[in-house]
C-alpha positions in Angstrom: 0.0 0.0 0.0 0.9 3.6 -0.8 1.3 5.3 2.5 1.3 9.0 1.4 -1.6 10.8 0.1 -0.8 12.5 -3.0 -2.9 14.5 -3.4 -2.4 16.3 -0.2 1.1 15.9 -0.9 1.0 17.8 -3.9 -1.6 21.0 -2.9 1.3 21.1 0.3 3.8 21.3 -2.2 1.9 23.6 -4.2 1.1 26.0 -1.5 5.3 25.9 -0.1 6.2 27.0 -3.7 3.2 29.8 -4.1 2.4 27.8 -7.0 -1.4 26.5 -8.7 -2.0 23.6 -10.7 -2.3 25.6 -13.4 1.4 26.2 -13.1 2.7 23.2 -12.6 0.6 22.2 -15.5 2.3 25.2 -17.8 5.7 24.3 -16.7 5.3 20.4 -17.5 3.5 21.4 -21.1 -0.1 19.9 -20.1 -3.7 20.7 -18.6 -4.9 20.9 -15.4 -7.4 18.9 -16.0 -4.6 16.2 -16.3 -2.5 17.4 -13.5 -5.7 17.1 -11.0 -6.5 13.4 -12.5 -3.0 12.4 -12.1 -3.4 13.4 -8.2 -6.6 12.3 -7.7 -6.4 8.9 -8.5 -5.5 5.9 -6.7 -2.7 4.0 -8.3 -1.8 6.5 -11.0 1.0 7.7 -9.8 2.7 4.3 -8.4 2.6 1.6 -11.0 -0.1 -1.0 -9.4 2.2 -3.7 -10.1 4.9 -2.4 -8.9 2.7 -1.6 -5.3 1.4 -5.5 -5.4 5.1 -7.0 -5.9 6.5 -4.8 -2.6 3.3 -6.0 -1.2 3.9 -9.7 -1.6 7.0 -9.1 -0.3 5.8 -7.4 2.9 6.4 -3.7 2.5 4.5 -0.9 2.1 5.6 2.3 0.0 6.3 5.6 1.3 7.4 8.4 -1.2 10.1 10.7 0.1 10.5 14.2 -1.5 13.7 15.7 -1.7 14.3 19.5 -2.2 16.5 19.6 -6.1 19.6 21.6 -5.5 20.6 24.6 -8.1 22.6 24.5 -10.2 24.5 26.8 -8.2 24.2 24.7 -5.1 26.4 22.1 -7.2 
């Protein structure tokens, strides 16, 4: 099972960078419309496969996000 909730994960995310969905979407060259169903459902974002096999093998999946550096931090 996917422990973290995406789409809170995402409006948090959203709301640290001062940034809509509308953005993002702009920035990633797609719709909104996407963007929100991406978020919104279940087992788009983790392959369902992938979820079932760590499953089988006792795990559950939590999705760590990690600040990118700039390229001036490199």
């Amino acid at each position: 099972m996917v422990k973290n909730n995406i789409e809170l994960d995402v409006k948090t995310k959203c709301i640290e960078q001062g940034k809509t969905q509308v953005q993002i979407a702009e920035e990633i060259d797609t719709t909104k419309a996407y963007v929100n169903r991406v978020i919104k459902k279940k087992d788009g974002v983790v392959n369902k496969t992938f979820v079932q096999m760590m499953e089988a093998l006792g795990y559950d999946i939590e999705l760590t996000y990690v600040k990118q550096k700039n390229q001036e931090d490199v």
